[in-house]
N, C-alpha and C positions, 0 to 999 in steps of 0.2 A: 339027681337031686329030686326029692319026694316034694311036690306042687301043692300047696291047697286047693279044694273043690274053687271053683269059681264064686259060690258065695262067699266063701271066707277071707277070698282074696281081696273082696270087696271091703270087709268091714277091719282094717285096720288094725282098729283098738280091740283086739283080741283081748282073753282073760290069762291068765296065766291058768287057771283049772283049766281051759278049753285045750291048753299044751296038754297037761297031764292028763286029762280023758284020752286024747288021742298017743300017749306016750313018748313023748318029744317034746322039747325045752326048742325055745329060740330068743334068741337078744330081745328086747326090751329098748326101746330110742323113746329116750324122755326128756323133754326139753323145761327147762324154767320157765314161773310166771310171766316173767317180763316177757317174753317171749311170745307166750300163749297171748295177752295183750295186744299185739301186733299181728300176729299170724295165726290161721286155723293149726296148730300144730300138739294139738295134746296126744298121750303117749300112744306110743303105737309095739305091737308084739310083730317080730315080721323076721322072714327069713334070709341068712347071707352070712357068710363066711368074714368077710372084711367090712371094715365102715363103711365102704362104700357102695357094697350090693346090699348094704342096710337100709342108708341113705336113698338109694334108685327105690326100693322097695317103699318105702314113707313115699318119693316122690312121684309115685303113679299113680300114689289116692290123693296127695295136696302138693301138685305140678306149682304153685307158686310159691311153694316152701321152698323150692329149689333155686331161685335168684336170688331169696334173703340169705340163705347159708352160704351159697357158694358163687365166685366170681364169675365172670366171662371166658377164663379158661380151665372151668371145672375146678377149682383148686380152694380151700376152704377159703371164707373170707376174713380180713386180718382181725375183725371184731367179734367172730365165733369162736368159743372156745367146746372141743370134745374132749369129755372124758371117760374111759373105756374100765368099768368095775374101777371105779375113780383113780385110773392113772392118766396122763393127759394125752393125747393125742402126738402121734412122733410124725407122719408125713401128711402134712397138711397139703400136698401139691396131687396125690395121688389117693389116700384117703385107701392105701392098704393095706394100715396097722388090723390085725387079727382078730375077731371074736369068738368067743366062743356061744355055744347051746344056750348056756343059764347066762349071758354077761349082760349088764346096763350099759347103755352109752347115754349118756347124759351129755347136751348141748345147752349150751348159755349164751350171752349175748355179752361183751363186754361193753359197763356202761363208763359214762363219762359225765362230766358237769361239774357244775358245783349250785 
């Protein structure tokens, strides 16, 4: 698996041209306002095969992203929802539904009240 340099690993919020200058697509993790509201968590370009080497990859640049999305036994939390090039998220206990190069994973927060 081909690494970004050490600067790049640092800054996250890649561009989608900085993919195509270097000839390579990879997921896209974009989360809703409400979200962004509560947590440092705006979108991030980052490397991984399944949600969940997505997800480790966002959580080594914003390590407290990782208790708001997901539980005590790694497993999503029941108020997140993923959606993968907008279809939803199938194992939410292990987070090894597939991505691809070019795909979106988009996370939300489900709200409640009235």
């Amino acid at each position: 698996m081909h690494r970004p340099s050490e600067n790049l690993r640092r800054r996250v919020s890649w561009t989608v041209d900085l993919q195509q200058q270097k000839g390579r697509f990879v997921p896209r993790v974009s989360f809703t306002a409400n979200l962004q509201r509560h947590v440092d968590c705006s979108a991030a370009v980052v490397a991984g095969a399944t949600v969940r080497e997505a997800l480790e990859a966002v959580f080594q640049e914003r390590p407290s992203l990782r208790s708001y999305l997901l539980d005590d036994q790694q497993a999503l939390r029941q108020h997140v929802m993923i959606f993968i090039d907008g279809r939803l998220l199938i194992d939410r206990t292990q987070l090894s539904d597939p991505v691809e190069p070019e795909s979106e994973i988009y996370i939300m927060q489900a709200l409640s009240g009235g």
